[in-house]
C-alpha positions in Angstrom: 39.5 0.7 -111.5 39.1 0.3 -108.4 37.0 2.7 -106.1 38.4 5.2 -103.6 37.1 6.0 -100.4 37.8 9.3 -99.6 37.3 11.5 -96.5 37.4 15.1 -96.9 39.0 17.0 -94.0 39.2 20.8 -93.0 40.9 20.4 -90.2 44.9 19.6 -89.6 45.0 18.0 -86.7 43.4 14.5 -87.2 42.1 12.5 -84.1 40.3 9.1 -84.3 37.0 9.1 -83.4 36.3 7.9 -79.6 33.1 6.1 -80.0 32.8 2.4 -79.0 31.6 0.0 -81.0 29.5 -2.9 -78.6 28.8 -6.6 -79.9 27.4 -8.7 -78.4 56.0 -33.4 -67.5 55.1 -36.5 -68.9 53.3 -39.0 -66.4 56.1 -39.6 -63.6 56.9 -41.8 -60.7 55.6 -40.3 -57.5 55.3 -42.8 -54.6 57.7 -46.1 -54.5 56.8 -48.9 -52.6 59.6 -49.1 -50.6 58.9 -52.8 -50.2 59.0 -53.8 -53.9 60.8 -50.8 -55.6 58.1 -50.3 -57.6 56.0 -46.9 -58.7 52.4 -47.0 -57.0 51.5 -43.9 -58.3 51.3 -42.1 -61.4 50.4 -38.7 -61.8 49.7 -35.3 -64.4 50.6 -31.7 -63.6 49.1 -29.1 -65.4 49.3 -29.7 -69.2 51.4 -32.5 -68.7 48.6 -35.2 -70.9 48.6 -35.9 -74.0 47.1 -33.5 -76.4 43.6 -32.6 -75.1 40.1 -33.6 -76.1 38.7 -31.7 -78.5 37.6 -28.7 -76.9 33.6 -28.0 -76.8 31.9 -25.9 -78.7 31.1 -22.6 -77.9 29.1 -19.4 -79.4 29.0 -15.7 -78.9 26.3 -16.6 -76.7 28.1 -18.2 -74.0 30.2 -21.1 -73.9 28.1 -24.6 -74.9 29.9 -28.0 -73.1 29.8 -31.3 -74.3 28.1 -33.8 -71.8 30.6 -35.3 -69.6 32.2 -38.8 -71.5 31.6 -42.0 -69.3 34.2 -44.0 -71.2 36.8 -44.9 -68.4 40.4 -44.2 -68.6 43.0 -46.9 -67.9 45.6 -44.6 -66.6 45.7 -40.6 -65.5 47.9 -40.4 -68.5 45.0 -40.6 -71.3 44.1 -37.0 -71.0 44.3 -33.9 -69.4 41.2 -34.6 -68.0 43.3 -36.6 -64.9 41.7 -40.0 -64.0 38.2 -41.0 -62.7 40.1 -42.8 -60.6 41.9 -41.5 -57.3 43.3 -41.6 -54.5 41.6 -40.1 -51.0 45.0 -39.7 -48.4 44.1 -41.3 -44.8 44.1 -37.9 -42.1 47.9 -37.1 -41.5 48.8 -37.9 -44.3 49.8 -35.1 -47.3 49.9 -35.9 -51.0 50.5 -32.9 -53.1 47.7 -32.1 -55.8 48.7 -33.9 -58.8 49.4 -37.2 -57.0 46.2 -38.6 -56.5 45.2 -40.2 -60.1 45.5 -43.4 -60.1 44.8 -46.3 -62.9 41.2 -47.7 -62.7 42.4 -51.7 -63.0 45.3 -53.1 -61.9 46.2 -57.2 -61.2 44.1 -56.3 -58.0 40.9 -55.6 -59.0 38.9 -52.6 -60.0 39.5 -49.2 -58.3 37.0 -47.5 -55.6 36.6 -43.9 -55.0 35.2 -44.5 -51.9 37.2 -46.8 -50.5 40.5 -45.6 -52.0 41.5 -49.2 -52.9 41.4 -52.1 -55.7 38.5 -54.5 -55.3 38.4 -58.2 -56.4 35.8 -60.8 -55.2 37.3 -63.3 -53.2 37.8 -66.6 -54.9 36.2 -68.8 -51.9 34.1 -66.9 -49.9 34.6 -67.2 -46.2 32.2 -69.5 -44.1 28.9 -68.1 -43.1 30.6 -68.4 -39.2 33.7 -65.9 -40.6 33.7 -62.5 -39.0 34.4 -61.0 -42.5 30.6 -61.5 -42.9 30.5 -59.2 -40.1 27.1 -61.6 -38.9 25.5 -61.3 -42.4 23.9 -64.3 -43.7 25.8 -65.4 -47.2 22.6 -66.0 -48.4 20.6 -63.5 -48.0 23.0 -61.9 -51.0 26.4 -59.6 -51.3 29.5 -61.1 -51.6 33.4 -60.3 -49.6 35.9 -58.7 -51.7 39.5 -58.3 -50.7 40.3 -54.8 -50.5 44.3 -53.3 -51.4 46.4 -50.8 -52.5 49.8 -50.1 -52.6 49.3 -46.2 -52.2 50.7 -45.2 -48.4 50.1 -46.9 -46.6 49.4 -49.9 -48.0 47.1 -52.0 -46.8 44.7 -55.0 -47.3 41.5 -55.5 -46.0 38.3 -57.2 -46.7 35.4 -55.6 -47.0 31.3 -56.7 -47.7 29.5 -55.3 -50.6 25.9 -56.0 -51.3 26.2 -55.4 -55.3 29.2 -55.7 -57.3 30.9 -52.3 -57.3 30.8 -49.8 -59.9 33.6 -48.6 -61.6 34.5 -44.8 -61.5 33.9 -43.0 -64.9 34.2 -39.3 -64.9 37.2 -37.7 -64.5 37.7 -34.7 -62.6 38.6 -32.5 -65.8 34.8 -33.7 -67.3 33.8 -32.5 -64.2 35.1 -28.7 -64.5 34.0 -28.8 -67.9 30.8 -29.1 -66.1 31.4 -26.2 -63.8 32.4 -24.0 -67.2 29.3 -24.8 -68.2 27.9 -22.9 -65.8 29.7 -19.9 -66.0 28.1 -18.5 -69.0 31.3 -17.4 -70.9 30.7 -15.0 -73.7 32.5 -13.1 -76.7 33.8 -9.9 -75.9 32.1 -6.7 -76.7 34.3 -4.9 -79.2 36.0 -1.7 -78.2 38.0 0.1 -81.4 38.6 3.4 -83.0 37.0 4.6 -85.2 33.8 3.2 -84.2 31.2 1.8 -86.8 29.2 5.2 -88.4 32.5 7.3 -88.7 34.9 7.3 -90.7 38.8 6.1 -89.7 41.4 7.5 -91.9 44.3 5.3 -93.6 47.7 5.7 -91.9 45.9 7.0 -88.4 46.1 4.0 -85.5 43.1 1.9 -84.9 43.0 1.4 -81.4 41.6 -2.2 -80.0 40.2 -3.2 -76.6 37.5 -5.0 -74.5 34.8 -3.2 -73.7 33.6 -3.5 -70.2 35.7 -6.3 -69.9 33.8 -8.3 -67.3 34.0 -11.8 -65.5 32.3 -13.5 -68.0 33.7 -11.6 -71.2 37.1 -11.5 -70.0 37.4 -13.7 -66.7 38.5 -14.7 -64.2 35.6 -16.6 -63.2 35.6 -19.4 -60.7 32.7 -22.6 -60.5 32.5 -25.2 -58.5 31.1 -28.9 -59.8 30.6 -32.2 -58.1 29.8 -35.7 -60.3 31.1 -39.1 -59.8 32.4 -38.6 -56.5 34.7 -35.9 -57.6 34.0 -32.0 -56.5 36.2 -29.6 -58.7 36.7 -25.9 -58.5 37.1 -24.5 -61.9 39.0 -21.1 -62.9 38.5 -19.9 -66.5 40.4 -16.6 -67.6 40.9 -15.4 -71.1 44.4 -16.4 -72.9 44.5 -14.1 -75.8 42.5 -12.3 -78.2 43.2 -13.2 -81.8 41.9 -10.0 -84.2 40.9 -10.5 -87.6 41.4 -6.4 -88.8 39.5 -7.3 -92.3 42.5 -6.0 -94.7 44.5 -9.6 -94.6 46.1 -8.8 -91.2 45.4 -10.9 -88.0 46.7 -9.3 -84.5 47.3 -11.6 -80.9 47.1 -9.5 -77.6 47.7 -11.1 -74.5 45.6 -8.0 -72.9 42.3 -6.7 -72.9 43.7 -3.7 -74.5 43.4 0.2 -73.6 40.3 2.0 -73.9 41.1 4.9 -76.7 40.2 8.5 -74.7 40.5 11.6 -76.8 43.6 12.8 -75.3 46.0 10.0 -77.0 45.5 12.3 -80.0 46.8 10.3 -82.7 49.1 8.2 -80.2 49.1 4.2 -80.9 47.9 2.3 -78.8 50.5 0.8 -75.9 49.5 -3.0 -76.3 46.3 -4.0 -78.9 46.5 -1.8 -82.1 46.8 -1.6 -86.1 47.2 1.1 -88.6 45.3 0.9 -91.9 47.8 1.2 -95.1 44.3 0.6 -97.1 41.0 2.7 -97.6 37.9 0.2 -97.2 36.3 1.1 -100.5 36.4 -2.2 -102.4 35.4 -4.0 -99.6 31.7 -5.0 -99.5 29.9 -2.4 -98.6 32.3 -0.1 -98.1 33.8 -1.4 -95.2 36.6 -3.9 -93.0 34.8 -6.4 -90.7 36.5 -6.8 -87.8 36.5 -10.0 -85.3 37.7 -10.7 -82.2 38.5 -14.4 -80.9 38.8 -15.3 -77.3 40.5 -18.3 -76.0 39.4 -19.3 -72.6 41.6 -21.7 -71.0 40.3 -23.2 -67.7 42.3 -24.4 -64.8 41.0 -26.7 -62.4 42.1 -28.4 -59.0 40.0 -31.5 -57.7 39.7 -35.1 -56.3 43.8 -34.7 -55.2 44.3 -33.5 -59.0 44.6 -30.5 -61.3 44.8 -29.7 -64.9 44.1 -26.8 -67.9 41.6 -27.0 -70.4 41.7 -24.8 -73.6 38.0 -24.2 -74.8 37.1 -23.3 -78.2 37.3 -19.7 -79.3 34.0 -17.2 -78.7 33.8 -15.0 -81.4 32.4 -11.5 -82.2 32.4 -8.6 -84.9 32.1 -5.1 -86.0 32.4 -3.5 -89.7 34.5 0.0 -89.9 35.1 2.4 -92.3 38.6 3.2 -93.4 38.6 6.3 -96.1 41.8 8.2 -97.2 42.1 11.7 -96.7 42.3 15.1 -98.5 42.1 18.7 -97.2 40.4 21.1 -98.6 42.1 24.5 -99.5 40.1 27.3 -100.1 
């Protein structure tokens, strides 16, 4: 049979206990040559990829990023992540965030950062006389490479490199997984009534909420990262708590909740609750564990670009007590 926690009361009026308990759109056309008709440009809004990469692993500790991936992308439509590859606009001339990726190889060559244009070694390399070599002698080494891009304005250009170039390959979302990795994200600390060493009582509302919700427990939080030419600024905010309540219930809040204070009485809580219908008493040692899972998303803007990241969940947890109750009559 199975055994009955049971809390004996004297009192009618029946008030949780106020303790806290602490632990720790698809790719589109955005520029058309007006010359050939053709798209120049493709870009990603926010969450407009593919399904992301899988997210990075994270702790109760803090948050624990993958190192940045130096596979290149073909197109900014691979990932979330944007492209490694983008577009700088000339002065006086505006491009809205989200129009700067750009695929690293085309018929033209192979994409530079720094010189916002495709680049392909010539075929016959000019005369050691030809102002291209800018008075260089050819044989003291480099090479000209014909410089273009169809992205306003176009242009072509040639241009004298002393090594081959190298071709871009971190995107800017790598890069504000970067900057999350600094920001020392961690599981919340676990706010609920009643709190761990008193006893709740079946049928009374368990309140749930964030204690001492913080910057890095709850967010926002805001980092800034540079790598592979790219500088990104980073915003990472908590999404939702997902609530494991121990009994076979799980609970989503969108909010950090509302601390329980003694005058709510036996009022529910506005936004993050539960009510026990069962008394912890088969439960391993008596008692419900309790988690709490954060999802951190991060939104980042950066090298003409921006995107959202969803990071894996940080997790924490607290046991409670749930007993029902009798009054005594004497």
């Amino acid at each position: 049979m199975r055994g009955v926690l049971t809390v004996l009361l004297v009192l009618v009026a029946l008030v949780p206990g106020t303790r806290t308990a602490t632990a720790a759109d698809p790719a589109h056309c955005t520029l058309v040559n007006p010359s050939t008709g053709r798209c120049v440009v493709q870009a990603l809004g926010p969450g407009q990829g593919d399904d992301p990469p899988p997210a990075h692993p994270a702790t109760g500790s803090g948050a624990n990023t993958q190192d940045a991936s130096t596979k290149p992308r073909d197109s900014p439509a691979d990932s979330d992540a944007g492209s490694p590859c983008f577009f700088t606009a000339p002065k006086g001339i505006y491009m809205a965030p989200g129009d700067h990726g750009v695929p690293c190889t085309s018929s033209q060559g192979s994409w530079s950062n720094e010189l916002s244009c495709y680049l392909s070694p010539m075929a016959n390399q000019p005369r050691a006389s030809d102002e291209a070599w800018e008075g260089r002698d050819p044989a003291d080494g480099g090479a000209i490479y014909e410089c273009r891009s169809e992205v306003v304005p176009p242009f072509f250009r040639t241009v004298w490199l002393a090594d081959p170039p190298d071709a871009p390959t971190i995107a800017p979302g790598e890069v504000a997984r970067m900057a999350a990795a600094e920001m020392d994200l961690q599981a919340i600390r676990i706010g609920i009534t009643p709190a761990p060493g008193t006893a709740g009582i079946v049928g009374l509302p368990t309140w749930l909420w964030v204690d001492g919700a913080n910057a890095t427990t709850f967010g926002p939080i805001t980092r800034t990262a540079t790598a592979g030419g790219a500088t990104v600024t980073a915003t990472a905010s908590v999404r939702q708590i997902v609530w494991d309540l121990g009994d076979g219930t799980t609970l989503t809040c969108a909010t950090p909740g509302t601390p329980y204070e003694p005058h709510f009485g036996a009022d529910p809580s506005p936004d993050c609750g539960h009510t026990y219908t069962t008394d912890s008493g088969d439960q391993p040692g008596g008692t419900f564990t309790v988690s709490a899972t954060s999802t951190w998303v991060v939104e980042w803007e950066g090298a003409g670009q921006q995107g959202t990241i969803t990071l894996d969940g940080l997790t924490s947890e607290v046991t409670v007590t749930i007993g029902e109750a009798q009054v005594l009559v004497s």
